[in-house]
GUNUPA-327996 format. One record per residue (C-alpha): residue number from 0; x negated, y, z. Coordinates in Angstrom, 2 decimals, padded with zeros to 5 digits, m for minus. Layout:
<num: NUM east: X north: Y up: Z> $
...
This chain:
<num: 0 east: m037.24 north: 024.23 up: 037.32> $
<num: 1 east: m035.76 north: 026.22 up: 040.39> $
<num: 2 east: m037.19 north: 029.67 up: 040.16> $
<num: 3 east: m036.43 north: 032.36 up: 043.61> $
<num: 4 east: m035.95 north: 036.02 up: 042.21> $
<num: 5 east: m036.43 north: 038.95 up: 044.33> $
<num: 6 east: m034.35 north: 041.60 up: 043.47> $
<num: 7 east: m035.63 north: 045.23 up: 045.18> $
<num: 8 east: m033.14 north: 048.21 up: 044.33> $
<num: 9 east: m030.38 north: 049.41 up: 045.50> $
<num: 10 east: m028.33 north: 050.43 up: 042.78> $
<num: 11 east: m025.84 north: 047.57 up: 040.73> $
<num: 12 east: m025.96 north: 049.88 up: 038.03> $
<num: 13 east: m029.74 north: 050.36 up: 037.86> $
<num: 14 east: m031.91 north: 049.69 up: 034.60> $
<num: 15 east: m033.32 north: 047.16 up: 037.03> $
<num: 16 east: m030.22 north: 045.30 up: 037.20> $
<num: 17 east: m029.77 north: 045.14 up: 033.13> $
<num: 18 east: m033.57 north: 043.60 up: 033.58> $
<num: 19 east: m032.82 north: 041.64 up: 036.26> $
<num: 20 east: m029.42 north: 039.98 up: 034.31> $
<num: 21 east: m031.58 north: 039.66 up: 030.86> $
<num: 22 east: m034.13 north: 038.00 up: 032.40> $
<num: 23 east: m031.91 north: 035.27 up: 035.06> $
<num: 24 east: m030.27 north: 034.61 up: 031.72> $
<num: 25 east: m033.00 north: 033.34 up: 029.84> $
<num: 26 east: m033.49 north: 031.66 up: 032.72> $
<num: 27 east: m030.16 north: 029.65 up: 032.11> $
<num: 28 east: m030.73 north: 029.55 up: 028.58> $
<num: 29 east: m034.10 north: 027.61 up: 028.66> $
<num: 30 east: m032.33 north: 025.37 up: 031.61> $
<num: 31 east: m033.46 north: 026.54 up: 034.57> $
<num: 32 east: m031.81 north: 027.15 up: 038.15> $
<num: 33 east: m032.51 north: 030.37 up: 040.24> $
<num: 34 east: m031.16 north: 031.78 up: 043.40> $
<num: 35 east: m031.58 north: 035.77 up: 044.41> $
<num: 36 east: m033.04 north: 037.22 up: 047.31> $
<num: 37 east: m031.36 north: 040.46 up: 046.49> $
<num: 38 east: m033.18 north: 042.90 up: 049.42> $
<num: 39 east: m030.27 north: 045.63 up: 049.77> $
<num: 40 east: m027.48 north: 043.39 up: 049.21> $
<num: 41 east: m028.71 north: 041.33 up: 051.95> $
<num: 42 east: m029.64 north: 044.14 up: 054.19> $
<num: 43 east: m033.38 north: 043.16 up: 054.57> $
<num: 44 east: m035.05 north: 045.10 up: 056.88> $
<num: 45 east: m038.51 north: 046.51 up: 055.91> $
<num: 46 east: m040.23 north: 047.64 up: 058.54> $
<num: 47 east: m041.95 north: 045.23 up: 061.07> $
<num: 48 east: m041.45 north: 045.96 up: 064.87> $
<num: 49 east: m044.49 north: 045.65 up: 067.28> $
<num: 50 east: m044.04 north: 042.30 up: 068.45> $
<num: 51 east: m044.11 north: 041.21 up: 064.62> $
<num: 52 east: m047.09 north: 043.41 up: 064.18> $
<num: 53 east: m049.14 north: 042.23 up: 067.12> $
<num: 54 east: m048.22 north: 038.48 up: 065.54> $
<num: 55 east: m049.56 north: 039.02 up: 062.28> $
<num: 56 east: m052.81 north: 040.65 up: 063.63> $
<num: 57 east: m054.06 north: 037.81 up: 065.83> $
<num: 58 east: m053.92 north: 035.70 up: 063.29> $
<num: 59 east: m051.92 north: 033.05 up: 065.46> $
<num: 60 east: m049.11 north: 031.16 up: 063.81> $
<num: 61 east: m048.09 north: 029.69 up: 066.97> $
<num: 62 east: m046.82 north: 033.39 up: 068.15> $
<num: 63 east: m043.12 north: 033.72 up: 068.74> $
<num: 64 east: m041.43 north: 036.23 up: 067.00> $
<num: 65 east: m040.54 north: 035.29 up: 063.31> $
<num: 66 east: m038.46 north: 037.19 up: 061.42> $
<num: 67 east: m034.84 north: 036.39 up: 061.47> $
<num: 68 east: m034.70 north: 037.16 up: 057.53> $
<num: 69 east: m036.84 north: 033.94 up: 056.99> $
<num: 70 east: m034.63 north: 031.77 up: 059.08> $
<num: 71 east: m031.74 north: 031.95 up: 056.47> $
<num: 72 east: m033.15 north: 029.32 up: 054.26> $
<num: 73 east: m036.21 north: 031.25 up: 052.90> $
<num: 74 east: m038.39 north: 028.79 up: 052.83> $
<num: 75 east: m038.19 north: 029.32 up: 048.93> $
<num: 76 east: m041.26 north: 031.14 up: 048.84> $
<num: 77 east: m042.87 north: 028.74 up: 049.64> $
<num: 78 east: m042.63 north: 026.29 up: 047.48> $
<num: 79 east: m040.40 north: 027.76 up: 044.12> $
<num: 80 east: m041.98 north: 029.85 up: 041.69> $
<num: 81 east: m041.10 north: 033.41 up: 042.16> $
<num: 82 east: m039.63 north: 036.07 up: 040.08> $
<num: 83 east: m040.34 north: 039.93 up: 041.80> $
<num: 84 east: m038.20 north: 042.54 up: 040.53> $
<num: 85 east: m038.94 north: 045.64 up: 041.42> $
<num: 86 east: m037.32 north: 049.03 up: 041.15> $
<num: 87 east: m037.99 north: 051.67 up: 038.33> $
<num: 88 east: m041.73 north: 053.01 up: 039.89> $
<num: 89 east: m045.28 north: 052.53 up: 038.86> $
<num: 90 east: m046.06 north: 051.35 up: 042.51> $
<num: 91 east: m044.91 north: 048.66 up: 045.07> $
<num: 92 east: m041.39 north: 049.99 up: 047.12> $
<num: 93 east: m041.27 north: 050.07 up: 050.51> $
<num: 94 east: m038.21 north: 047.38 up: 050.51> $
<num: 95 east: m039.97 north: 044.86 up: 048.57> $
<num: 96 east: m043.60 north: 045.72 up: 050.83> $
<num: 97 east: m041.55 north: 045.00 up: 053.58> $
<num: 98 east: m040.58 north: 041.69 up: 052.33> $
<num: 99 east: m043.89 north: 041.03 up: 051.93> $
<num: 100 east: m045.28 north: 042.08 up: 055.05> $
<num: 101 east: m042.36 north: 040.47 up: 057.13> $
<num: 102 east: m042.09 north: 037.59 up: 054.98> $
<num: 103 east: m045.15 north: 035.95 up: 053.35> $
<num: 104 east: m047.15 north: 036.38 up: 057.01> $
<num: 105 east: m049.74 north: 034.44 up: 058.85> $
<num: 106 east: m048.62 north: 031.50 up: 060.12> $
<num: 107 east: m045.83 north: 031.10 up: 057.73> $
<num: 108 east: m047.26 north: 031.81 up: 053.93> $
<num: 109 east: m051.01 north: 031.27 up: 055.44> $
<num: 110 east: m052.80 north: 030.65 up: 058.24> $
<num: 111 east: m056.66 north: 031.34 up: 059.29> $
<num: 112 east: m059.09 north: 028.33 up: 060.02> $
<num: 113 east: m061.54 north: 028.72 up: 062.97> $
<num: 114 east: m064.42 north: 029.70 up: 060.82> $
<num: 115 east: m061.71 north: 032.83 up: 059.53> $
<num: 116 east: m061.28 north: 031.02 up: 056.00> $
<num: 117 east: m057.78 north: 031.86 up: 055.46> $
<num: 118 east: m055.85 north: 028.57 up: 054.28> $
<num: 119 east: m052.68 north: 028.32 up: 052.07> $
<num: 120 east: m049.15 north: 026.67 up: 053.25> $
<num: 121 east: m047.70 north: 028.24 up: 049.37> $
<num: 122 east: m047.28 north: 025.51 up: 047.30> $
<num: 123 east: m045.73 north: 027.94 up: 044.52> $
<num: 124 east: m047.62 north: 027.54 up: 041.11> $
<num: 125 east: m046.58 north: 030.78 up: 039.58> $
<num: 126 east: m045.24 north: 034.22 up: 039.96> $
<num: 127 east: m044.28 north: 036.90 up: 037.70> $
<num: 128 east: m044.19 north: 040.73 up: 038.63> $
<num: 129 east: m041.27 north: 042.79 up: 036.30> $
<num: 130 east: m041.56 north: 046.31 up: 036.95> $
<num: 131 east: m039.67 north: 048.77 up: 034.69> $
<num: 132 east: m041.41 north: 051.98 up: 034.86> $
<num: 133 east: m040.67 north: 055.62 up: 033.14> $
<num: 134 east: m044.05 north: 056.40 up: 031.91> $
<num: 135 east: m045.06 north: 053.81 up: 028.59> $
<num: 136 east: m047.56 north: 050.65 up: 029.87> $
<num: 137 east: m050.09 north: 051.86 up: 027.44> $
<num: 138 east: m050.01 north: 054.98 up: 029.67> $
<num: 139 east: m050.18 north: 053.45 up: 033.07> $
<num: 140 east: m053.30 north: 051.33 up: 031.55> $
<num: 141 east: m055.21 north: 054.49 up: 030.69> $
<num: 142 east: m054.24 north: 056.23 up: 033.67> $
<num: 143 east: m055.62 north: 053.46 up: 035.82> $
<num: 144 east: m052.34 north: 052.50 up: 037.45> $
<num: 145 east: m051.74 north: 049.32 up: 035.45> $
<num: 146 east: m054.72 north: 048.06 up: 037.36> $
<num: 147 east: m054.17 north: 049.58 up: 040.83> $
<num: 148 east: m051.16 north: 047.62 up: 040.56> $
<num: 149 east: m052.41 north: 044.19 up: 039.37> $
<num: 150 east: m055.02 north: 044.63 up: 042.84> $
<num: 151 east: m052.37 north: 044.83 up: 045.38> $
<num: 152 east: m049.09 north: 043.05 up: 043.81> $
<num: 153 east: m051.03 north: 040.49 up: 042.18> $
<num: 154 east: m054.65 north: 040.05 up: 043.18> $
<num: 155 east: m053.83 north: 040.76 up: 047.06> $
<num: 156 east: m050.41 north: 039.70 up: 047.53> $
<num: 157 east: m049.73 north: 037.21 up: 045.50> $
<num: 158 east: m053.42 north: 035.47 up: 044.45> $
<num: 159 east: m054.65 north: 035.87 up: 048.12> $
<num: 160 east: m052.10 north: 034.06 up: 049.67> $
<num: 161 east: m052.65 north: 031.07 up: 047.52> $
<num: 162 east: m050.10 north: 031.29 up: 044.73> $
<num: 163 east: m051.90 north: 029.45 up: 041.48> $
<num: 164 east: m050.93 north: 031.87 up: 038.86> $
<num: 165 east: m049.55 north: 035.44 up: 039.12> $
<num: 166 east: m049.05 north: 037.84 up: 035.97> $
<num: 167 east: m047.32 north: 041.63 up: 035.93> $
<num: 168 east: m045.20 north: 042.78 up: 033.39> $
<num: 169 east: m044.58 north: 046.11 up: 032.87> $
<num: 170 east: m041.29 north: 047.23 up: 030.70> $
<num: 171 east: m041.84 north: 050.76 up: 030.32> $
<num: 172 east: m041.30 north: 054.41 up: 028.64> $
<num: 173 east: m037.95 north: 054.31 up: 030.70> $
<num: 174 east: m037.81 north: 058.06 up: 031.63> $
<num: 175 east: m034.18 north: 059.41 up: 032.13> $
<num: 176 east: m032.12 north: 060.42 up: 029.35> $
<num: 177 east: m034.50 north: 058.05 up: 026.94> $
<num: 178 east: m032.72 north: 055.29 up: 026.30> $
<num: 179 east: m035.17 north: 054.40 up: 023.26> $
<num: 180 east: m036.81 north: 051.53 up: 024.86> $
<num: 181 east: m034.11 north: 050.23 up: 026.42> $
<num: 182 east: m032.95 north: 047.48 up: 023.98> $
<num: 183 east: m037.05 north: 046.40 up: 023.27> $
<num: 184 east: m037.24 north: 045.85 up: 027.12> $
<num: 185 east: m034.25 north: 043.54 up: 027.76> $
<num: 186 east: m035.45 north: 041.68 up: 024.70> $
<num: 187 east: m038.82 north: 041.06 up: 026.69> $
<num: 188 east: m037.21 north: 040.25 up: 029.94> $
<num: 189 east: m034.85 north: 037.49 up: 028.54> $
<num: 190 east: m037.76 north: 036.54 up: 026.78> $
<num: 191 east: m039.77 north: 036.05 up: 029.83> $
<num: 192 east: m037.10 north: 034.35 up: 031.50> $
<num: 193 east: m036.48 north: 031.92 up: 028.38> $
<num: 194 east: m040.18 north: 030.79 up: 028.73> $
<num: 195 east: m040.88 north: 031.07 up: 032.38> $
């Protein structure tokens, strides 16, 4: 299988990147190809201009205007499964929102029918959601967060745009100086990547 990661922080020395390396090589290990969509190494911009905005609102694909960041070969959205790698938060970043919103848009991820049913062009079977976060996942499930999450990553972005199976992952209790999850997470994300 041929898997697309996003990668969405900007440090190369980030807990994010130890995840990200654990989990592309379990990736290897069980066989599997990947290429990275690393957002700051690439320079991807995240904020959508007006003429992008005014596209994705009327709901008509046949708009000119689309992004310059998807003419670079990204059609693997589309049609690998997808790995999103977010940086150390309990919520979505603005760089990898931005990819969404610029990216996976009307008339390129989905389009709108004329009775407004909105109609898949993803033909990506599954996506998986890493997030490394400081505060413990048992703790972001009481809290609520967990599932504010799983709505908008998942559910919204992911579900509602016609990918077939979506799941989040959270590797937490990473708070600075605490290194005492560390090892159990990169464990998991090889893990993850071994049976993706």
């Amino acid at each position: 299988m041929h898997v697309y990661v996003i990668l969405a922080h900007p440090s190369g020395r980030s807990f994010s990147r130890s995840v990200f390396e654990a989990f592309t090589r379990g990736l290897s290990d069980a066989g599997h190809s990947f290429e990275v969509g690393d957002l700051y190494a690439m320079g991807f911009r995240s904020e959508m201009d007006e003429t992008q905005y005014l596209r994705e609102i009327s709901g008509n694909p046949d708009l000119p205007c689309l992004p310059t960041s998807r003419r670079a070969g990204e059609d693997q959205p589309l049609r690998c499964p997808c790995v999103y790698l977010p940086p150390l938060v309990e919520r979505l970043s603005a760089k990898l929102k931005g990819w969404f919103d610029r990216v996976l848009t009307c008339g390129y991820a989905y389009l709108y029918d004329t009775s407004g049913a909105r109609k898949t062009r993803m033909s990506v079977r599954k996506a998986l959601v890493i997030c490394s976060t400081g505060h413990t996942a048992e703790h972001l499930e009481a809290t609520g967060v967990v599932e504010s999450m799983r709505r908008v990553m998942i559910q919204d972005r992911l579900l509602g745009i016609g990918v077939k199976e979506a799941h989040l992952e959270i590797l937490g209790g990473m708070m600075p100086l605490d290194d005492s999850h560390r090892e159990e997470n990169l464990r998991r994300a090889y893990e993850l990547g071994r049976g993706f």
